[in-house]
N, C-alpha and C positions, 0 to 999 in steps of 0.2 A: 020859588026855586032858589035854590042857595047858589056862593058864588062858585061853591064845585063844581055844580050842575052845570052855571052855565060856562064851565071850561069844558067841559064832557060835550056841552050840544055844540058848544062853538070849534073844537077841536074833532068832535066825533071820536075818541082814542081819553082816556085816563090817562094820567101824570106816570103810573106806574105802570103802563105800557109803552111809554117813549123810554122809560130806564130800560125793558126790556127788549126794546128794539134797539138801542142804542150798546147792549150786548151781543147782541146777534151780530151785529154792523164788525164788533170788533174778533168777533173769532173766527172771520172768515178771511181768505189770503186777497190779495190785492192781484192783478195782473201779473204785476211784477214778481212778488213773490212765488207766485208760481209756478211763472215759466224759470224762477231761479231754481226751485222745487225739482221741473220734471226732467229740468238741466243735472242736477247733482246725482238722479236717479239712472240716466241717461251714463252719464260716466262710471256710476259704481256697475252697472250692469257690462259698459265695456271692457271694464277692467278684469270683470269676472270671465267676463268672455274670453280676453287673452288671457286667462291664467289656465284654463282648461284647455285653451289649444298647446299653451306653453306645457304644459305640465305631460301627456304623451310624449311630446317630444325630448323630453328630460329624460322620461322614463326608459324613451328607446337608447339615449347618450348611456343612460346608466347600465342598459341592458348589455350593450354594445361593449361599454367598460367591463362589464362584469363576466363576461364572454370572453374579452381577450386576455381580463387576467387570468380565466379558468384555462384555457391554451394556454397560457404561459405556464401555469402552475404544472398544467400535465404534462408539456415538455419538459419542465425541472424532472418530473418525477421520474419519467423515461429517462434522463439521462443518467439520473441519481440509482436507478434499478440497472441500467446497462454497467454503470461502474461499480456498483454489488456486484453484480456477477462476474465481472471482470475478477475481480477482489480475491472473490470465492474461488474462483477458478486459480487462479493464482497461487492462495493458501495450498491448495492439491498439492502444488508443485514444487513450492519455495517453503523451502527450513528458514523462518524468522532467527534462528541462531547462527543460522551465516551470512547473513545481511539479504538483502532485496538486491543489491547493485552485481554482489557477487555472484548469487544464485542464478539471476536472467544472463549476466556472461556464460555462465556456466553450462544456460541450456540453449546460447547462441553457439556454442564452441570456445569462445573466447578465451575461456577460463576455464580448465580442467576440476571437474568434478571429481575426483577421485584421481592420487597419481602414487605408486609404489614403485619400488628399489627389489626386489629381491635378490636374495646374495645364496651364498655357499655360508655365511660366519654367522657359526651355530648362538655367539651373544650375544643379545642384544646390545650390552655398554661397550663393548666391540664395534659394534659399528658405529656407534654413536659417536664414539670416537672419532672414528674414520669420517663421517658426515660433517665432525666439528675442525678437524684438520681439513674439510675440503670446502667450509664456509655451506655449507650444506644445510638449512635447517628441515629438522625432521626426528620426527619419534620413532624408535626403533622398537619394534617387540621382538623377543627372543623367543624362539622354536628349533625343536630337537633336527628340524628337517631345512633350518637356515632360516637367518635374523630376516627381518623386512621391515624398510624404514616408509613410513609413511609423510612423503615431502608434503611441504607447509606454502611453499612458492609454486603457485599451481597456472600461474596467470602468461597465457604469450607459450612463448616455449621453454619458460623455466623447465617442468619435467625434465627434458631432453638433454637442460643444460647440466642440469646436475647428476645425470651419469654418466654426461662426460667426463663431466670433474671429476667425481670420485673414482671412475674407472684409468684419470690420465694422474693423478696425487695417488692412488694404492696401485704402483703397476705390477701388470699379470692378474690382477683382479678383475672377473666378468660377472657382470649385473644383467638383470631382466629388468626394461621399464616396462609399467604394467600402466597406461593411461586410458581414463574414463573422462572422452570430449562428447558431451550434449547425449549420451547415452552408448555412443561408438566406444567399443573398446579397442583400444593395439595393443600388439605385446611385443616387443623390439629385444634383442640381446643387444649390449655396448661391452666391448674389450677395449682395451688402448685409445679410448675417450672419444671414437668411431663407432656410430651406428652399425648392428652385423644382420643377422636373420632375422624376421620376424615369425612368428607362430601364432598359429589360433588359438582364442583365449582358453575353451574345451583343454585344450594340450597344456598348458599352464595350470592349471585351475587340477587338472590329476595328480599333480607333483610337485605341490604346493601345498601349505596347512588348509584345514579349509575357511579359517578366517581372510585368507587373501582371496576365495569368491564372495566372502560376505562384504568385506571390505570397497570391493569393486561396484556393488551394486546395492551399497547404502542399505543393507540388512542389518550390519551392528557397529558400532562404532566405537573409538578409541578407548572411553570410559567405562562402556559396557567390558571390553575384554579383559582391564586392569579387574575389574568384580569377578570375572571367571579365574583370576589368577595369573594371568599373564603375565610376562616383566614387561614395563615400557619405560622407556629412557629418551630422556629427552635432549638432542644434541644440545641446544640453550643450555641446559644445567648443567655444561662440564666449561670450565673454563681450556686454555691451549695447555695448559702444564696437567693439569686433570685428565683429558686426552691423551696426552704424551706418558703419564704414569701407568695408564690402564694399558696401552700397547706394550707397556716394558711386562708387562705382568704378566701376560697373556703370550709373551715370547720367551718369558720364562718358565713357562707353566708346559710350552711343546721343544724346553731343549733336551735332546738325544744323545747318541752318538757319535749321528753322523749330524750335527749340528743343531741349527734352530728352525722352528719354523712357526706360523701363525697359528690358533685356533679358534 
């Protein structure tokens, strides 16, 4: 027997079985490592665990957020359609070429939407004269059936004031104010720069051009009637000596006889 042999009998195991068991020995964990092992498994599991109860909870915060931005947002939109339509209803009402501030006076009463002079004096630069001698401003258009000055101070009780004026500076001259407050019409006579009868608009409106019913109820307006031909003079464009020459003119144009008089 060799001295292998007698390692084999005296050991019972080969050389090259204690390498292998001495493999074995080292690929397996010790105590220790393994309860460090089922420790690390332990916490990745609890971590996992709160992350999936955290994570519903998130979901409902986000829900929750997303929910109320969606009510907000629909309120925006509610508000943003009620002032469309507000808008719109508005546009109906209001001529963007006379401002917004003036047009809602206008349909509070405030501010007279339409306000007319009519006269007996058949021209127009006649009266326009007259309007500029009485600090009146206003455009005058001339008809065969008497001049009508369309005033420009429309706010408070300007209307009223300026046929006073003009009927207390041209005396013995009697005007009709013809005002359009918030859709209400009056029709007032002024002599001697005192309020006198008033009349239903129907009785004006017969004995009148019929531009002084268009005029009244915003059917045609100042530029449209110059296109039909009309004369319109505008008190602004005459200075006091330009005023004052047109009256010489016009007192020249009806002397008589038996003296002078206006036309």
């Amino acid at each position: 027997m060799s001295a292998n042999d007698d390692d084999i009998n005296s050991n019972g195991v080969g050389r090259g079985s204690d390498s292998e068991f001495n493999a074995d020995d080292e690929s397996h964990f010790s105590d220790e490592e393994l309860e460090a092992a089922l420790a690390g498994f332990e916490q990745e599991f609890a971590d996992q665990s709160a992350s999936e109860q955290a994570s519903p909870q998130a979901d409902s915060q986000s829900g929750d957020t997303a929910s109320d931005t969606t009510d907000a947002t629909a309120d925006d939109l509610d508000a943003a359609s009620v002032a469309d339509a507000v808008n719109e209803a508005m546009a109906d009402v209001v001529d963007p070429s006379d401002g917004f501030e003036n047009e809602l006076a206008g349909l509070l009463g405030n501010r007279a939407k339409t306000a007319l002079l009519v006269t007996r004096v058949a021209s127009a630069d006649l009266l326009a004269a007259f309007c500029q001698l009485s600090d009146i401003a206003a455009s005058c258009i001339g008809s065969n059936q008497g001049a009508v000055a369309v005033l420009k101070n429309l706010d408070g009780d300007g209307p009223e004031a300026a046929a006073k004026d003009l009927t207390t500076v041209v005396s013995g001259m009697a005007v009709i104010l013809a005002v359009n407050r918030a859709d209400k019409l009056e029709v007032t006579m002024y002599v001697q720069g005192e309020a006198g009868q008033s009349f239903a608009p129907p009785v004006l409106f017969t004995s009148t051009p019929r531009f002084v019913e268009d005029l009244m109820l915003g059917i045609v307006t100042l530029p449209q009637l110059r296109t039909q031909g009309f004369e319109v003079v505008d008190s602004a464009s005459l200075s006091h000596d330009q005023a004052m020459q047109i009256l010489a003119d016009h007192t020249k144009r009806g002397r008589g006889g038996r003296g002078s008089r206006i036309e």
